[in-house]
TORVOSE-46877 format. One record per residue (C-alpha): residue number from 1; residue in three letters; z, y, x. Coordinates in steps of 0.1 Angstrom, whole numbers, padded with zeros to 4 digits. Layout:
    n  res     pz     py     px
  NUM  ALA      Z      Y      X
...
This chain:
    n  res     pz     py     px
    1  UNK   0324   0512   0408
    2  UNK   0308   0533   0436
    3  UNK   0283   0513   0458
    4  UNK   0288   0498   0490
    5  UNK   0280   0522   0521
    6  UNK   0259   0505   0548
    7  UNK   0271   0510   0582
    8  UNK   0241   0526   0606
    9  UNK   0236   0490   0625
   10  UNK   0233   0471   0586
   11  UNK   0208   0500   0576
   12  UNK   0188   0494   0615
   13  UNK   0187   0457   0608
   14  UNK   0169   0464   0576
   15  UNK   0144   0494   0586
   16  UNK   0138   0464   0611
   17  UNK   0132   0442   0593
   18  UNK   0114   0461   0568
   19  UNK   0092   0471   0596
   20  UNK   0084   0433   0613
   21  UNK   0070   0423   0573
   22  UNK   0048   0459   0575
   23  UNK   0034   0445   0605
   24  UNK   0029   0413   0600
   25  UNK   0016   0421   0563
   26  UNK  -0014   0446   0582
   27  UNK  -0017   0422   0611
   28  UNK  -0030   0396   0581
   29  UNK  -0053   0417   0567
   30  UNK  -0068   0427   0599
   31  UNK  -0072   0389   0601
   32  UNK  -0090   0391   0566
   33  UNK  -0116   0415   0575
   34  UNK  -0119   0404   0605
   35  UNK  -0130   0368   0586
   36  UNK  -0145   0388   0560
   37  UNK  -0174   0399   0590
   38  UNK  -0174   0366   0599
   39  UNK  -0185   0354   0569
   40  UNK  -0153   0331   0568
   41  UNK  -0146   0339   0531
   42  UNK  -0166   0327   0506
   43  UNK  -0174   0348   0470
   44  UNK  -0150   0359   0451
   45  UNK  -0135   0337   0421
   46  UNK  -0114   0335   0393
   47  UNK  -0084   0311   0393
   48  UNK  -0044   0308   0382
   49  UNK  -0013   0307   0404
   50  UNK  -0003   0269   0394
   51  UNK   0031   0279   0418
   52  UNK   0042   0304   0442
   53  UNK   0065   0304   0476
   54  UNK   0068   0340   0484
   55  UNK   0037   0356   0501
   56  UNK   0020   0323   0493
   57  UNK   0004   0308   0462
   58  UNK  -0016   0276   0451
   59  UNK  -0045   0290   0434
   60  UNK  -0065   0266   0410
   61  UNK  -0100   0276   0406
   62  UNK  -0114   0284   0371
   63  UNK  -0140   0265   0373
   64  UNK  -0121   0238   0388
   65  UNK  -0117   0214   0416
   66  UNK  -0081   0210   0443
   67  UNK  -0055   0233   0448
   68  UNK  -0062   0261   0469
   69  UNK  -0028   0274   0494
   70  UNK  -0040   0311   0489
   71  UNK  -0019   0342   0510
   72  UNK  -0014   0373   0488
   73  UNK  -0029   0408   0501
   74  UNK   0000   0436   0514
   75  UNK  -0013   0459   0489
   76  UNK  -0006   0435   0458
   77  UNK   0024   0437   0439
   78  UNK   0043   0399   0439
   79  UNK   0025   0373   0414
   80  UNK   0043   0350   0395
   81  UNK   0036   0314   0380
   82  UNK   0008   0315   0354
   83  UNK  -0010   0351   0367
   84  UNK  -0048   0348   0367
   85  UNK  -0062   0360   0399
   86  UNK  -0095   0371   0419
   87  UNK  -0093   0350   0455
   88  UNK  -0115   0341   0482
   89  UNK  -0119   0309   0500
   90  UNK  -0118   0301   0535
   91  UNK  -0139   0279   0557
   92  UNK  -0104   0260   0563
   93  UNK  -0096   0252   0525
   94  UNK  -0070   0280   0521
   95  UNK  -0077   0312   0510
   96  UNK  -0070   0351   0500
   97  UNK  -0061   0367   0469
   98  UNK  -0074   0399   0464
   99  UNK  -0065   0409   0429
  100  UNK  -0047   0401   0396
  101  UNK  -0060   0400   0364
  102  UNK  -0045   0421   0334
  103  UNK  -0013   0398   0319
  104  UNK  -0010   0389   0282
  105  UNK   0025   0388   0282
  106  UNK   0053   0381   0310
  107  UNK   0083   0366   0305
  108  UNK   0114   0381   0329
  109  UNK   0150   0373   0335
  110  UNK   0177   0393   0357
  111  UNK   0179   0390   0390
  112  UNK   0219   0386   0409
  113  UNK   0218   0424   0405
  114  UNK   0212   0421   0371
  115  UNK   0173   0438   0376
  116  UNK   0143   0424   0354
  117  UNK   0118   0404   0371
  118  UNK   0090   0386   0358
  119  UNK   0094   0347   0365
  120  UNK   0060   0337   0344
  121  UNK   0030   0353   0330
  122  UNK   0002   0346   0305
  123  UNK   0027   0325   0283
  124  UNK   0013   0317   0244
  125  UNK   0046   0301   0232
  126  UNK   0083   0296   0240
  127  UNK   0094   0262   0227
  128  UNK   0133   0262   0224
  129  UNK   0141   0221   0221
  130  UNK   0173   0213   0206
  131  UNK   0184   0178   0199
  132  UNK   0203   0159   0171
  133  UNK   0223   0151   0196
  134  UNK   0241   0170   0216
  135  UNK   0244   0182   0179
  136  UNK   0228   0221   0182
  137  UNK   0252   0253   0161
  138  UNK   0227   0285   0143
  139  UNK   0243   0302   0165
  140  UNK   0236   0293   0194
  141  UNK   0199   0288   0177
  142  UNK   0200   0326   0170
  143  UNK   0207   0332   0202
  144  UNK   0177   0314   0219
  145  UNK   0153   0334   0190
  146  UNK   0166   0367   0197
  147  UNK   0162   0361   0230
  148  UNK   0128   0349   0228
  149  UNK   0115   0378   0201
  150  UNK   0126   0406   0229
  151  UNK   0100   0388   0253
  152  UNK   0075   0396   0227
  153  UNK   0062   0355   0232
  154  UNK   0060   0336   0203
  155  UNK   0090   0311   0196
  156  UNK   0089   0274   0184
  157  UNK   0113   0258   0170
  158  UNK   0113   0221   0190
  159  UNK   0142   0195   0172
  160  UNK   0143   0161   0193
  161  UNK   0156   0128   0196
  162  UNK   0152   0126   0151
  163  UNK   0154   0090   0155
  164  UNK   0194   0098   0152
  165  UNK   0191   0119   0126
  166  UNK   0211   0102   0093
  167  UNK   0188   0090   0064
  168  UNK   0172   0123   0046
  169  UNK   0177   0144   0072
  170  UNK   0212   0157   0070
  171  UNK   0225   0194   0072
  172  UNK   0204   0201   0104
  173  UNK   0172   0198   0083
  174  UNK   0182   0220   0059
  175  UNK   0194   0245   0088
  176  UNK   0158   0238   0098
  177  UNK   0141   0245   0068
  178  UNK   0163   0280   0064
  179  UNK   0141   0291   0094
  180  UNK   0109   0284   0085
  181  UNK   0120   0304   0054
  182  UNK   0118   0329   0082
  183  UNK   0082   0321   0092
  184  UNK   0095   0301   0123
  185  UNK   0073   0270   0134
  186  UNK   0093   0239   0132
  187  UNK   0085   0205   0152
  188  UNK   0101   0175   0154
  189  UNK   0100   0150   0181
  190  UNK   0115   0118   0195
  191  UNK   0107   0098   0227
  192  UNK   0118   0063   0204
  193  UNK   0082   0062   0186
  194  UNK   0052   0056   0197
  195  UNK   0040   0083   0179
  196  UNK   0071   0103   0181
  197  UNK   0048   0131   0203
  198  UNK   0021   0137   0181
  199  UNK   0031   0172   0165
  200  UNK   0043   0186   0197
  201  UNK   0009   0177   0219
  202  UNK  -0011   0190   0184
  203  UNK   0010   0223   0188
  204  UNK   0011   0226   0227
  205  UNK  -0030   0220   0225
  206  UNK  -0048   0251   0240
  207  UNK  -0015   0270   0246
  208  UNK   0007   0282   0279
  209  UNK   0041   0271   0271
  210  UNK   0076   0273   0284
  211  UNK   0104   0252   0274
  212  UNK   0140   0260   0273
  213  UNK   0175   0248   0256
  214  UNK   0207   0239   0268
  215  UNK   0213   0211   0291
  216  UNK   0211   0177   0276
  217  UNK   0182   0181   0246
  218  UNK   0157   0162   0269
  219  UNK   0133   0187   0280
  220  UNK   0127   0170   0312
  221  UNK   0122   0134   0289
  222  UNK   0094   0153   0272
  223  UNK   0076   0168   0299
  224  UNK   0081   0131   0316
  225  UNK   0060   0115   0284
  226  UNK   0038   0145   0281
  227  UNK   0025   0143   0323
  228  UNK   0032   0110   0330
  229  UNK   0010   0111   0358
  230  UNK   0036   0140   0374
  231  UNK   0067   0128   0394
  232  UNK   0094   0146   0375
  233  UNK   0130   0132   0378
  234  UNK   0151   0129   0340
  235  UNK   0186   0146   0344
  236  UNK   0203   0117   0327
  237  UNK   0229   0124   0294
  238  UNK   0262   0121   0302
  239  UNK   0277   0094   0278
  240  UNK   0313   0112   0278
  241  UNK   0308   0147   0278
  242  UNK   0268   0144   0261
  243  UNK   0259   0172   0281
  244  UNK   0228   0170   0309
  245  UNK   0216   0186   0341
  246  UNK   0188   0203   0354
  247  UNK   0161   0184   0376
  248  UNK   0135   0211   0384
  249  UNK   0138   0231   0407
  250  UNK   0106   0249   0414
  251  UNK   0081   0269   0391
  252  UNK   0051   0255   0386
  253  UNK   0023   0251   0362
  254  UNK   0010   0220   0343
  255  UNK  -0018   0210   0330
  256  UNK  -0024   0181   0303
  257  UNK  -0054   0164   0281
  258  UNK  -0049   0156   0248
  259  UNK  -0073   0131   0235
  260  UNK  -0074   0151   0202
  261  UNK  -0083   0184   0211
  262  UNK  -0088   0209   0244
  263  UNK  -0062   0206   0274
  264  UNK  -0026   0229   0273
  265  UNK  -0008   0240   0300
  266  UNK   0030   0243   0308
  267  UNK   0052   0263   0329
  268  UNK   0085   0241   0338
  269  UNK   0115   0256   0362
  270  UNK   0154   0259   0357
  271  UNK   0145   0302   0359
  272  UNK   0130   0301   0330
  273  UNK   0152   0268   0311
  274  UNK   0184   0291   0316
  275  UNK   0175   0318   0288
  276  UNK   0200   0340   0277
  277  UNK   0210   0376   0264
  278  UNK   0226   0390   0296
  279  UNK   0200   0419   0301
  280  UNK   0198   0425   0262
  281  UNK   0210   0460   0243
  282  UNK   0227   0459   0205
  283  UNK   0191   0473   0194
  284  UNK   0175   0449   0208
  285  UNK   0197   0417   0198
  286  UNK   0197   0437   0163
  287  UNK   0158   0438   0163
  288  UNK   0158   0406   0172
  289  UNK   0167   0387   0140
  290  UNK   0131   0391   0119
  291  UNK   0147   0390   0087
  292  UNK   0164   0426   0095
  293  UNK   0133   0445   0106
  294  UNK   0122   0464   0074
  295  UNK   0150   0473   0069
  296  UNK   0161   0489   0101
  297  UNK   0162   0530   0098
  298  UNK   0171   0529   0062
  299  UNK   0209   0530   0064
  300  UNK   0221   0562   0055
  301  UNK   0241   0568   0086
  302  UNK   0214   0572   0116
  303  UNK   0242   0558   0139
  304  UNK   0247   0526   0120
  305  UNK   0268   0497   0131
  306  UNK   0260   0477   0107
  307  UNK   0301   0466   0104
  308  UNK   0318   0488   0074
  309  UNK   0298   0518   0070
  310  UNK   0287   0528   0038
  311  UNK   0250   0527   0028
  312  UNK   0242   0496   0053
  313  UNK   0207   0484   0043
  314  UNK   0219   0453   0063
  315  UNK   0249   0449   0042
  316  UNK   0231   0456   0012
  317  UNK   0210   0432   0018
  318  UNK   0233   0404   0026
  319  UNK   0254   0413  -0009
  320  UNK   0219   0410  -0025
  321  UNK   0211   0378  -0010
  322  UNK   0180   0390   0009
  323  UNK   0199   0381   0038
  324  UNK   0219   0350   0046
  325  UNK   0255   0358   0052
  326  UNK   0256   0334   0078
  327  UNK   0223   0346   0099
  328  UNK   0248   0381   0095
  329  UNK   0280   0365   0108
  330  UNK   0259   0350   0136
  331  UNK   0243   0384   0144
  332  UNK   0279   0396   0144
  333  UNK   0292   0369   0165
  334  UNK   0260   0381   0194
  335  UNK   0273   0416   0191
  336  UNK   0310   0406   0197
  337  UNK   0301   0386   0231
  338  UNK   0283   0415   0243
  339  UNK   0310   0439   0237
  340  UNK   0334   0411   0252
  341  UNK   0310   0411   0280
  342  UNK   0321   0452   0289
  343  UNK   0285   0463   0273
C-alpha cells in the first residue's frame, strides 16, 4: 500500500510545528545556562526516572530524598521509566537532566505504526503471572516466554491465586514443573494466606521487575499487597466471563522494603502488561523456545521450516523425545498466527 501524500498546508503545519518545539526546546536551554551563571543549579547527581510525561520526568535522587519534576535537555534522546540519569537541581525544587546513564537492558513494544520503542529500561526480570483461575493454556504460556526471551530480560514464571488449585496440584503443576525442566523460575502465590507472598517478595528482593499476563490473573491484587502504602485501584474479576480489566494507566516506578532482605523495585503500566508477538520474525519466535537453541543450524536444509523437511534437527528431536511434542505443536501453533497475521 503506497503512503499517504501530505498536501503542502499538512506538511506547513508540521515544519511549523516542528519549528515552535526547536524554539522553545533552545529557548530552555538558554534559560539553563543562563541559571547555570547564576549559580541556580546545584552539582550534578545521579538519580532514576521513577515516571515520565513527555519532556518532563520525576527524577529520584540516588542518594535519596523527594521526587524531583526534572525538564529533559533538547540535545537528549527521550528517556523512559527506569533510565538512570545525571540532573541538576534548582533553587525552586525542580530541576535539569543533563545526561543518561548506559542501559542494562530495555524492554520495547510497537508503536500505532508498528515502530519499536522503548517503554522501560534497566529491567532485571519479567514476571509473567498467570492464575489458576482464569485457568492459563502452554500456549498461551509459550507465547508470553518467547516474547519475553526476544527482550533478552530474564522471565519468571508467577502462578497465583493456588488456594484454588485441587488437592496435589492438578495438571497445571505438572505443566509447571515441565518448565522448570526448561530451567524457568517458577513461583507460586496467593493473596488468601498470610504468607501467601513470601516467595514472590524473596524473588522480587534487589530486582527491577515488570509484570505482565492477560487480564484477570491479579496483577494489580499483588502490586496492591506488595505497596500497600500506594493508591492503586484492583480491576475487579468478572464473575460471568472471569476475565479482568486494566487499572493503570501511567508508567511508573515502585519501590518496596522487604523486611528480609534489601528493597526491589517495580515498573507497573498497561504498555508494558499488554505483551505480545506483533513485532516478532519466525527466527525470532523459533529462537525463542530455549529447548530448540542447540540445535538450530544443524538441519540439513539451511532454509529449514522446521514442518516436513527431511533432516529437521527439530523434528529429530521431538521423535527422539529431546523435545516435547507439545512445546512443538505450540511453536507451530505461534508460527501459524503469524502467517494468519499476513507476515
Amino acid at each position: 500500500m503506497s503512503k499517504r501524500k501530505l498536501t503542502r498546508q499538512q506538511r506547513w503545519r508540521i515544519e511549523k510545528v516542528q519549528a515552535e518545539r526547536a524554539q522553545r526546546a533552545a529557548k530552555r536551554d538558554a534559560q539553563d545556562a543562563d541559571k547555570l551563571e547564576a549559580g541556580e543549579y546545584g552539582p550534578e547527581r545521579h538519580g532514576r526516572v521513577i515516571a515520565h510525561f513527555g519532556r518532563s520526568l520525576d527524577v529520584r535522587p540516588s542518594e535519596g530524598g523527594p521526587l524531583h519534576r526534572c525538564h529533559l535537555r533538547s540535545n537528549l534522546e527521550p528517556l523512559v521509566t527506569g533510565d538512570r540519569v545525571i540532573w541538576r537541581a534548582a533553587n525552586d525544587g525542580s530541576g535539569v537532566v543533563v545526561a543518561r546513564g548506559e542501559r542494562d537492558s530495555v524492554l520495547e513494544r510497537p508503536d500505532a505504526r508498528g515502530q519499536l520503542k522503548p517503554v522501560a529500561a534497566n529491567i532485571d526480570q519479567i514476571l509473567i503471572v498467570f492464575a489458576v483461575e482464569p485457568a492459563p493454556h502452554a500456549n498461551l504460556i509459550d507465547r508470553y516466554l518467547v516474547a519475553a526471551e526476544a527482550t533478552g530480560i530474564a522471565p519468571v514464571l508467577v502462578l497465583n491465586k493456588t488456594d484454588l488449585l485441587p488437592e496435589g496440584g492438578g495438571e497445571l503443576m505438572t505443566l509447571l514443573g515441565q518448565y522448570q525442566a526448561l530451567g524457568y523460575p517458577v513461583v507460586t502465590t496467593t493473596t488468601a494466606e498470610e504468607h501467601g507472598l513470601d516467595a514472590l517478595r524473596a524473588r522480587l528482593a534487589g530486582r527491577t521487575s515488570v509484570f505482565v499476563g492477560q487480564s484477570g490473573v491479579g496483577k494489580s491484587s499483588l502490586i496492591d499487597r506488595l505497596l500497600p502504602d500506594e493508591t492503586l485501584r484492583i480491576g475487579a474479576l468478572s464473575e460471568d466471563s472471569r476475565k479482568g480489566t486494566h487499572t493503570t494507566t501511567t508508567a511508573r516506578l515502585y519501590a518496596f522494603d522487604n523486611d528480609d532482605s534489601e528493597a526491589g523495585e517495580l515498573i507497573d503500566s498497561p504498555g508494558i502488561r499488554e505483551f505480545g508477538l506483533t513485532h516478532l520474525d519466525a527466527q525470532q519466535v523459533t529462537e525463542g523456545f530455549v529447548e530448540f537453541r542447540d540445535l538450530l543450524g544443524h538441519c540439513r536444509f539451511r532454509d529449514c521450516r522446521h514442518q516436513q523437511e527431511p533432516g529437521c534437527a527439530l523434528l529429530e528431536a521431538v521423535e527422539r523425545g529431546e523435545i516435547r511434542a507439545a512445546r512443538f505443536a505450540s511453536y507451530r501453533r505461534i508460527l501459524d498466527s503469524l502467517e494468519d497475521e499476513g507476515r
